[in-house]
C-alpha positions as CSV (number, residue, x, y, z in Angstrom):
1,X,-38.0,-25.1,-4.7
2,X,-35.9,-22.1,-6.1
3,X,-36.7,-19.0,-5.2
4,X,-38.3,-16.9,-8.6
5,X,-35.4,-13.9,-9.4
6,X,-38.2,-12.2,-11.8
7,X,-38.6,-9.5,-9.6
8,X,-34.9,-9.2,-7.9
9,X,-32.6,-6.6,-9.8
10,X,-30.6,-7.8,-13.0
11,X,-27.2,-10.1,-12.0
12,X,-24.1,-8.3,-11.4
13,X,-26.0,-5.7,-9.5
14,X,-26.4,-5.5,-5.6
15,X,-28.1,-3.3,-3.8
16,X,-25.9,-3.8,-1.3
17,X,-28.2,-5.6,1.5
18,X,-27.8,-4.1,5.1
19,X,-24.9,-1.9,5.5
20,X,-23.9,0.1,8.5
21,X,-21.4,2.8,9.3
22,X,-19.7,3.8,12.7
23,X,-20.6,7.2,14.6
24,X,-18.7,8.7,17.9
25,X,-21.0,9.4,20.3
26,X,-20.6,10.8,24.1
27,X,-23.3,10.0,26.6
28,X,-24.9,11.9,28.6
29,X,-22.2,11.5,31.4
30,X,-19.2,12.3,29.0
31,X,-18.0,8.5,27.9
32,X,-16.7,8.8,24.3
33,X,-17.4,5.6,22.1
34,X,-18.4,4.1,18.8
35,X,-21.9,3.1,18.0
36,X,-23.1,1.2,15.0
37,X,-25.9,2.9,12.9
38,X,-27.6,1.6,9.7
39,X,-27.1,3.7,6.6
40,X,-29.4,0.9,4.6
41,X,-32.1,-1.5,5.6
42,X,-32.8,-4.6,3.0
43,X,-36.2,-5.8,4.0
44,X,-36.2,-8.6,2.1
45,X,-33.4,-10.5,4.1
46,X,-33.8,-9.1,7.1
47,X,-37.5,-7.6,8.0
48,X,-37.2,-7.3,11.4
49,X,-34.3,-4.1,11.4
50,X,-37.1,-1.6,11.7
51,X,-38.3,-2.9,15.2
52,X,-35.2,-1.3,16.4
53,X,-36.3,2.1,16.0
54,X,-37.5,3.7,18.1
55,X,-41.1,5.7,18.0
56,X,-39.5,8.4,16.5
57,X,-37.6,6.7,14.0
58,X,-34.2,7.1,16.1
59,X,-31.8,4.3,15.9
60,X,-30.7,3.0,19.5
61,X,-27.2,3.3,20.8
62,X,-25.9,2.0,24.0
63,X,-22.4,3.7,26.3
64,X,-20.8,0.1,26.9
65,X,-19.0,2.0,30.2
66,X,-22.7,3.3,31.9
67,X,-24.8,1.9,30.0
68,X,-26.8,5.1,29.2
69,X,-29.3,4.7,26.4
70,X,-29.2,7.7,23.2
71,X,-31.6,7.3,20.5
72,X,-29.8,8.7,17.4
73,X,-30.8,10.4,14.3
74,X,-29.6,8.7,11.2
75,X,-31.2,8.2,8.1
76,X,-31.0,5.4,6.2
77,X,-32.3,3.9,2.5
78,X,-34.7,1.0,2.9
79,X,-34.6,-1.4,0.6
80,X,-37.6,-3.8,-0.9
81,X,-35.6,-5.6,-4.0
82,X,-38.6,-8.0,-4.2
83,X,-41.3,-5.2,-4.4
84,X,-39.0,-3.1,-7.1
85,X,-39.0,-0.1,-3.8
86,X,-36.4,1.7,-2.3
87,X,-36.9,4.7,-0.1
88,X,-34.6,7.0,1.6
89,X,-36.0,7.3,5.3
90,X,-35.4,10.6,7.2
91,X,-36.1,10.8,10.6
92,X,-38.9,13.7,11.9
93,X,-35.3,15.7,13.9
94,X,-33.6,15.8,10.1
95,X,-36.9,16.8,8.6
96,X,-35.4,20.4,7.6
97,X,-32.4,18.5,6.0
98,X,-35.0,16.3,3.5
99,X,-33.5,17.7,0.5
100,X,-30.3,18.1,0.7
101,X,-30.5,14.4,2.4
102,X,-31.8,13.1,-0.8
103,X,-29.5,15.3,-3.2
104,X,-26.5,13.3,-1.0
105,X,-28.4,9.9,-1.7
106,X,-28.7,10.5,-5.5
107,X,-24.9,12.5,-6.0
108,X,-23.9,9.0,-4.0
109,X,-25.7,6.8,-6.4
110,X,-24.5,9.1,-9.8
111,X,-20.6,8.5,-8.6
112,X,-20.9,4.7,-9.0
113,X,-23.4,4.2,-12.3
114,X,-23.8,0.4,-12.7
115,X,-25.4,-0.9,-16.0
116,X,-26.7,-3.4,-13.5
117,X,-28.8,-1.2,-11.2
118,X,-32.4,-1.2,-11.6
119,X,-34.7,1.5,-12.3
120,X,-36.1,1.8,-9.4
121,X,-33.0,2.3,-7.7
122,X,-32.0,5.3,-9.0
123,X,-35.5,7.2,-7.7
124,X,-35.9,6.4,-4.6
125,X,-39.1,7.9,-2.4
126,X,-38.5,10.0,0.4
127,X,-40.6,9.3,3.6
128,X,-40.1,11.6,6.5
129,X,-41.1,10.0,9.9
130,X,-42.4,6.9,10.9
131,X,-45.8,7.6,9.7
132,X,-45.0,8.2,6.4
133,X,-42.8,5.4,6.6
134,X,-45.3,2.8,7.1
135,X,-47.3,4.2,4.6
136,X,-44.6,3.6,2.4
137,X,-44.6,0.3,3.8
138,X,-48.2,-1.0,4.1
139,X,-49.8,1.1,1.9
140,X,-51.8,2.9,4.6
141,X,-52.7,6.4,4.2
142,X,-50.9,9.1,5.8
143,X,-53.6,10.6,8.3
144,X,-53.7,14.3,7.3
145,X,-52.6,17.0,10.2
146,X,-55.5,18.2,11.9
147,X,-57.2,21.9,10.9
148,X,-56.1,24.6,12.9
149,X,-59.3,25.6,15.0
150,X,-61.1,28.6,13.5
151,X,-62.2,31.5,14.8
152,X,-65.9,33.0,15.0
């Protein structure tokens, strides 16, 4: 049976799918080398990208000469063509950059208009930290931060 393209964006535009850029990295013990981050996440092909993170939302990067693990921050658009969603994930260590992050996203998106893109597309959410993120996801409400303790 066909797959229904009532909810996947108009033909001629693509958002893309999963794209990834290289970073230069040096490990803890000095190696220099080129790691592999994800600058966007389709969900709908491939679901299973996010288990790669890490519990703070850091994208894993291995030294091929010692093998030392970094966990790297990187954010990255998620994408939910399906669901009509896309959402620009910032990890909780770029929190203070939220903003200009997104300004980037959206300068990035206004350099290459497409008659194509979807609506949705071109207001993307902005979920900070894993939390939010699977809010964003599974609907789940955020737990609000805890009261400060007050004084007698």
């Amino acid at each position: 049976m066909a797959k229904s393209t009532k909810t996947r964006p108009p033909a001629g535009w693509s958002s893309a799918g999963t794209t990834r850029r290289e970073s230069y990295c040096v490990c803890p013990k000095g190696h220099r080398f080129v790691a592999e981050l994800f600058t966007a996440v389709d969900l709908d092909e491939q679901p299973e990208l996010l288990e790669i993170l890490t519990d703070a939302g850091l994208q894993p990067a291995r030294c091929p000469t010692c093998a030392a693990d970094l966990a790297l921050a990187e954010p990255f658009v998620v994408d939910q063509p399906e669901r009509q969603r896309r959402a620009l994930f910032v990890p909780d260590a770029l929190a203070h950059r939220e903003l200009e992050l997104r300004a980037e996203l959206l300068a990035k998106f206004a350099a290459n208009p497409s008659p194509y893109a979807p609506p949705y597309a071109a207001n993307p959410a902005t979920v900070v930290g894993v939390a939010a993120l699977q809010a964003w996801l599974f609907g789940e409400a955020a737990a609000p931060a805890p009261a400060p303790p007050r004084e007698a």
